[in-house]
N, C-alpha and C positions, 0 to 999 in steps of 0.2 A: 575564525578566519573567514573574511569576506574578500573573495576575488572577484572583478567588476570589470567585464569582457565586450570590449567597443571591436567594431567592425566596418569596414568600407566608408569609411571617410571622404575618397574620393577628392580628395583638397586639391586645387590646383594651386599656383605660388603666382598666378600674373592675374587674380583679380578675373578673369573669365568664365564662363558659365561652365560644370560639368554636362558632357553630352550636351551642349547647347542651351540644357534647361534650370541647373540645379547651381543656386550659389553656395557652392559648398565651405564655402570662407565664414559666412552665417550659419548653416549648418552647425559646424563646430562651435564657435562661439554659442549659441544657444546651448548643445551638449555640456560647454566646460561653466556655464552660467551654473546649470542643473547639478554637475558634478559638484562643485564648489560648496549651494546647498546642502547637499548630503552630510547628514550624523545619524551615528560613526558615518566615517570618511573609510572606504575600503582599503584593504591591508596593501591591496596592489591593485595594477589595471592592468589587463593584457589585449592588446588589438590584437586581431585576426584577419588582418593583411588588407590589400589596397589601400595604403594610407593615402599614398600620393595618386593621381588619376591618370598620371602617366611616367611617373617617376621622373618628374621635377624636384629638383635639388630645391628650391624653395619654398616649397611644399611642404618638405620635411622639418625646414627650418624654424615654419610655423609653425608647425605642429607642436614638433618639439618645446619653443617656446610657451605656447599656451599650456599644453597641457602640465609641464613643470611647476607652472602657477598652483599645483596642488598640491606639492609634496609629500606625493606617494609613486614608488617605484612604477613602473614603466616597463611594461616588454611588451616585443612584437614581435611577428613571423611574419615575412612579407605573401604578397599576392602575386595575381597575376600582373594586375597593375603599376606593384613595386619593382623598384630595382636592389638588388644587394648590397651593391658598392656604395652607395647614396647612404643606405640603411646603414650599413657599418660606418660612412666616416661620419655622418650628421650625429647619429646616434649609438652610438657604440654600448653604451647603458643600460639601451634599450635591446639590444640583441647580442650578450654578450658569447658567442657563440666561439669554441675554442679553434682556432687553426689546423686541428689535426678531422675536423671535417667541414672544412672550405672547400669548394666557396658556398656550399650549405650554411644555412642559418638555424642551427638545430642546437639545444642546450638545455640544463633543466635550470628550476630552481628551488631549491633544498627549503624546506621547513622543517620544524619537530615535529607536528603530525602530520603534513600533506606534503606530497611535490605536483611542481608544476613542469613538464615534460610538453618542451615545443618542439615542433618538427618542420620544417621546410617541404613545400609541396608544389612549390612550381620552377618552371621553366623557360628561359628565357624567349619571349615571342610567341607563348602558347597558352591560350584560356584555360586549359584544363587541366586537373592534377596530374602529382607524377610520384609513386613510389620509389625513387633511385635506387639502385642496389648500395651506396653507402650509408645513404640516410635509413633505411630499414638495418643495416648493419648494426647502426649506431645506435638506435632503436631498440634494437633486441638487445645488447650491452646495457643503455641503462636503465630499463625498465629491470635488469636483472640485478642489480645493488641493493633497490629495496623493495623487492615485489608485494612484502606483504601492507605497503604504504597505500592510503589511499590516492589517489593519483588522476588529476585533470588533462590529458592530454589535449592540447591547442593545435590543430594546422588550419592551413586557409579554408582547402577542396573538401568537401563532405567524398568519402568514397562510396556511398552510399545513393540507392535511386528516390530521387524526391517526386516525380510524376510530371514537373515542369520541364516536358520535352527539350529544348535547346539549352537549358542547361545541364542535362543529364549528361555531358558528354564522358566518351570516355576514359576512365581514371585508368591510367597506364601502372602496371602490377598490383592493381587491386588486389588482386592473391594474397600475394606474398605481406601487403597490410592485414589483409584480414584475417590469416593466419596468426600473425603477434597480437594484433588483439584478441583474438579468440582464447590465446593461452594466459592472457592477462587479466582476470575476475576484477582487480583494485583501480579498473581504467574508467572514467566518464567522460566520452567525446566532445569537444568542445570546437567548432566551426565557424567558419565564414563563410564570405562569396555565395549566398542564396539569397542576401538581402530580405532578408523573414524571415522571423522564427519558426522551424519545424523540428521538431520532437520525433521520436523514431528509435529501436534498440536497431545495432548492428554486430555481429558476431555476441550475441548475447549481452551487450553492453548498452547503456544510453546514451544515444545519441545527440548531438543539437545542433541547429547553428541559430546564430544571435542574427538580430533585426539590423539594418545598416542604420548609422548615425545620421546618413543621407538621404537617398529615394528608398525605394522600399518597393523590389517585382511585383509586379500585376500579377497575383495566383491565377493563374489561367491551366491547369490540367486537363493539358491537350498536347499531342504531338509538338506544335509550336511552341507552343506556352514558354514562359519564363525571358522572352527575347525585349518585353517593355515592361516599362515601369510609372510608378504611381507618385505622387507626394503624399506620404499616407504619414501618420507620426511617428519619426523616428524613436529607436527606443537600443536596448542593453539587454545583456544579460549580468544575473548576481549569483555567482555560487558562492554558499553559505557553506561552511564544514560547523558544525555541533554534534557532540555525542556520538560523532564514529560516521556521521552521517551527512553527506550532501543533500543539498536543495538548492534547484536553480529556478533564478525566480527571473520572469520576463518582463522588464522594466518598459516605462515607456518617456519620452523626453518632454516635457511640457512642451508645444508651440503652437503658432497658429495654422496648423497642418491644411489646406487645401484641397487634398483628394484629387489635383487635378492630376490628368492624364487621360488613356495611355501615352507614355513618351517610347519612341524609341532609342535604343542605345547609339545614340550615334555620336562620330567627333572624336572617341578617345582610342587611344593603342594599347597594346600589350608592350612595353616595350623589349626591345631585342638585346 
């Protein structure tokens, strides 16, 4: 089982630069060039939110479009960037999340040896994560069907301190997340929204999040740190399951990456 884990996309649908700098319309198209490449072709893809750079409905529509050109399923969990409603009507395939916890976008999906358990972590008009008290409900319900499964758990927000000052902010009932993982041995964290790959256990668990498809934070580990960004080479991640056992492996996207920067984030919203 090869799951193949994209992140911050950041697409805009009117042809404009992300943050002023980043044409993220090229971006992707290079990603789905590289994906296309690939044999074996991964069993699925899961994005890890900020599809859209402001939740443009046309954005998604691209998205959508291109990346279908693969014919392999498709889920996502939105950002802070996305919007829900967008998510759901564009895409409903992609986040088939059931109505008995709306307007969350939380759902698994069943395999014979693995599942894939996504969870919804933001909030409307707010950078940072959020534990809800339904979505940890819902949480602790399915992680309890088949605990002894191995199990990828996806949301956007790492709940976890990465040491890039302004993005650490803080993740509202960390707690009560950390508590469910804690009791769950069969979970490997799988993240967004740090735009870089960092490695890390958290309540005894491994942690991660994937490189953006787009820019990619200036590691700067300082109080400020984490608030600009670089053109550095986008990349992925690849969880393998073989013989009982994960391995995530940090891809990287062919291109003619730049290096340039720092940029700062500026131009886009959260939207509300």
């Amino acid at each position: 089982m090869r799951i193949l884990q994209l992140s911050d996309t950041h697409l805009r649908g009117d042809h404009s630069l992300s943050f002023k700098v980043v044409d993220t319309r090229r971006c992707l198209d290079e990603a789905v060039a590289h994906l296309k490449s690939l044999a074996p072709q991964p069993d699925a893809i899961v994005i890890t939110g900020d599809l859209a750079d402001s939740g443009d409905m046309r954005a998604y529509h691209i998205l959508h479009d291109e990346l279908s050109q693969l014919g392999v399923p498709v889920y996502a969990v939105p950002g802070n960037h996305d919007r829900r409603d967008r998510l759901r009507e564009v895409m409903p395939g992609w986040c088939p999340a059931g109505q008995d916890i709306a307007p969350y976008l939380c759902y698994t999906v069943e395999e014979k040896d693995v599942r894939l358990v996504m969870m919804d972590s933001m909030s409307p008009g707010s950078h940072s994560g959020h534990c809800h008290a339904p979505t940890a409900d819902w949480l602790e319900r399915e992680l309890a069907k088949r605990p002894e499964t191995p199990t990828l758990f996806f949301m956007h927000h790492p709940p976890f301190i990465t040491g890039m000052g302004a993005m650490d902010e803080p993740f509202e009932h960390a707690e009560r997340l950390a508590d469910i993982v804690a009791r769950n041995p069969q979970l490997r964290l799988c993240f967004g929204h740090m735009h870089r790959p960092i490695v890390t256990q958290w309540q005894g668990r491994v942690a991660m999040t994937a490189p953006a498809v787009s820019m990619q934070i200036d590691l700067d580990l300082s109080p400020a740190g984490g608030d600009t960004f670089r053109m550095e080479t986008p990349g992925y991640l690849l969880h393998h399951f073989a013989d009982g056992v994960w391995n995530s492996h940090i891809c990287q996207i062919p291109t003619q990456a730049t290096f340039a920067g720092p940029y700062p984030f500026a131009g886009s919203v959260n939207p509300t």
